[in-house]
C-alpha positions in Angstrom: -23.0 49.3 47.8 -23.0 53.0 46.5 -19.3 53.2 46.2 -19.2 50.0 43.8 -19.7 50.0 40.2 -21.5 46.8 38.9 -19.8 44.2 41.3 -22.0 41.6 39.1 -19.4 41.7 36.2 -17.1 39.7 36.5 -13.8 40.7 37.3 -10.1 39.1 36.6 -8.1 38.7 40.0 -4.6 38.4 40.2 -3.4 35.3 43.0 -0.6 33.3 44.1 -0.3 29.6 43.8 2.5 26.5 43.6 5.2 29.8 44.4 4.4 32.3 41.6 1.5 35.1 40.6 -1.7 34.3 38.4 -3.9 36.5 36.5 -7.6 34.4 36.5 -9.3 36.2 33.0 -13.1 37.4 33.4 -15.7 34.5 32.2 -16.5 35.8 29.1 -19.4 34.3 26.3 -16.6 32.1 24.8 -15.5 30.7 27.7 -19.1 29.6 28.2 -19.2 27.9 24.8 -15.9 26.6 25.6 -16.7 25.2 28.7 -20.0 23.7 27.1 -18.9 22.6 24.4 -16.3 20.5 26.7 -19.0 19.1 29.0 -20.7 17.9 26.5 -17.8 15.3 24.8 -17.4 14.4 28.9 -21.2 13.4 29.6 -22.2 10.0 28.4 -24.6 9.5 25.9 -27.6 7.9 27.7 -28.6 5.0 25.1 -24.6 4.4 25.0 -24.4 3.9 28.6 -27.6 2.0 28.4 -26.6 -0.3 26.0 -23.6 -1.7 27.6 -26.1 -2.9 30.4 -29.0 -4.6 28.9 -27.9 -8.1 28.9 -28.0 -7.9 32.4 -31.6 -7.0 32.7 -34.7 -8.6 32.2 -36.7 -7.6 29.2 -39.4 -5.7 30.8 -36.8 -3.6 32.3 -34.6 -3.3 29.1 -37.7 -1.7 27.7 -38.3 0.8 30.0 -34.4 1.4 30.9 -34.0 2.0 26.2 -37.6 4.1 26.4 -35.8 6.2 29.7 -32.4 6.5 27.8 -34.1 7.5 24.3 -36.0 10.4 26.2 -32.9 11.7 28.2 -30.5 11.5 25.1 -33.3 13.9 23.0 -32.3 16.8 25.9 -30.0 19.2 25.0 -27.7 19.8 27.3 -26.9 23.7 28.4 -24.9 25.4 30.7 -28.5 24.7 33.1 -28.9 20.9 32.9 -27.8 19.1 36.1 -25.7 16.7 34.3 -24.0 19.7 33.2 -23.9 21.6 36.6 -22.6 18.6 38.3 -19.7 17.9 36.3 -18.9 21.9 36.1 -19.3 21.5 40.4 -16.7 18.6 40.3 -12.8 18.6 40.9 -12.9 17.9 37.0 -15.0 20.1 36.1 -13.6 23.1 38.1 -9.9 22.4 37.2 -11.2 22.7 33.7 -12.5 26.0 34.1 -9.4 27.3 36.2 -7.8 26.4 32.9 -9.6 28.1 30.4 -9.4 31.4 32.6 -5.7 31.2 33.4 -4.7 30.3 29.7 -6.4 33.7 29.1 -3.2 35.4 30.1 -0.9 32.4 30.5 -1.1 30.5 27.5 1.5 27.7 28.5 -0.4 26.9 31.2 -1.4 23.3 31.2 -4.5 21.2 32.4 -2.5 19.2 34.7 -1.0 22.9 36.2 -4.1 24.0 36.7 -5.1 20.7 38.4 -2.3 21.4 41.0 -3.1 25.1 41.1 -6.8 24.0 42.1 -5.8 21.5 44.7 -3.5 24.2 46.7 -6.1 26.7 46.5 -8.9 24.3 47.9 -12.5 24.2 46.9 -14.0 26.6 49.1 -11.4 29.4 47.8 -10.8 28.2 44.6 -15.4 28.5 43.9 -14.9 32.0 45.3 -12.8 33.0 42.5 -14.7 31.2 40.1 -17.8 32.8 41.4 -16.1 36.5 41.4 -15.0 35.8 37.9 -18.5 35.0 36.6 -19.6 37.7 38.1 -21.6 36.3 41.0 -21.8 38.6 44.3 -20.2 37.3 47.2 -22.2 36.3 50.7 -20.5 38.9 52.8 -21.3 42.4 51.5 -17.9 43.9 49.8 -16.2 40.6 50.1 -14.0 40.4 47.0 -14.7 43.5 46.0 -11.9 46.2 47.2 -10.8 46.8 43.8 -14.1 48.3 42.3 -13.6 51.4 40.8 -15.6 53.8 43.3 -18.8 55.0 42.1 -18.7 58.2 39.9 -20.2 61.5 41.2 -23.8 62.6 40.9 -24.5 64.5 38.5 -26.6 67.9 39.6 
C-alpha cells in the first residue's frame, strides 16, 4: 500500500440509490456520540424488562432474575458493549447510521429514506460502506480505495 495515504480514515463516498446520487459523510466523533447516545434510549433497561416478568416466576428465581438485572443495569453501555454492537449490526441499527451520515450533506433526508436506501443497497454492500466510512480497511487489498490521494514523494 505505498501509493495510499492512511486508507484507515474514513473517507465520504459518493453512491447511487432509489434513482439519484448520495454523498455518505466520514464517521466523525459526533456521529459516535450521536449514534450512542441513540442506542442507548433503544436498549431496554434490564430491571424494566425484568419487572414486567416476575409474576410469572417463582420466588427463588425472581431473586436471582432482580440480582442479574440490578448487575446488568449498573453497566454502562459504550460504543463496545454487545448489546450495543448488536443493535448497531441490526437492519435498525444500520439504517440509523446510514442516516446520520447521509443527513451530513442531505439534510432532508429522512429515517424512513434511508430505510429504503439501505434495503436496495443490501447488507453486504451497504456494511462495506459503513466500514469504509469508519475507516475500517477492506478484506481485499485496495478494495474501496481507488480514490486515495497517491502517496507523496520521498523526501532525499
Amino acid at each position: 500500500m505505498p501509493d495510499q495515504i492512511s486508507p484507515w480514515i474514513g473517507r465520504e463516498q459518493d453512491f447511487e440509490a432509489r434513482g439519484r446520487a448520495w454523498r455518505l459523510a466520514r464517521w466523525e466523533r459526533r456521529i459516535w456520540w450521536e449514534v450512542l447516545k441513540w442506542a442507548r434510549e433503544e436498549i431496554p433497561d434490564p430491571v424494566d424488562v425484568i419487572s414486567r416478568h416476575l409474576d410469572k416466576m417463582p420466588p427463588r428465581l425472581q431473586e436471582y432474575a432482580v440480582d442479574a438485572a440490578l448487575k446488568a443495569s449498573r453497566c454502562f453501555l459504550s460504543l463496545g458493549s454487545p448489546e450495543v454492537n448488536a443493535l448497531l449490526k441490526s437492519l435498525e441499527g444500520m439504517t440509523h447510521i446510514l442516516w446520520l451520515l447521509l443527513r451530513e450533506h442531505q439534510p432532508d433526508t429522512t429515517e424512513d429514506e434511508s430505510y429504503r436506501i439501505a434495503l436496495e443497497l443490501g447488507n453486504k454492500q451497504l456494511q462495506g460502506m459503513l466500514d469504509l466510512a469508519l475507516g475500517k480497511l477492506p478484506e481485499k487489498p485496495g478494495a474501496g480505495l481507488e480514490g486515495n490521494a497517491p502517496a507523496p514523494a520521498a523526501q532525499p
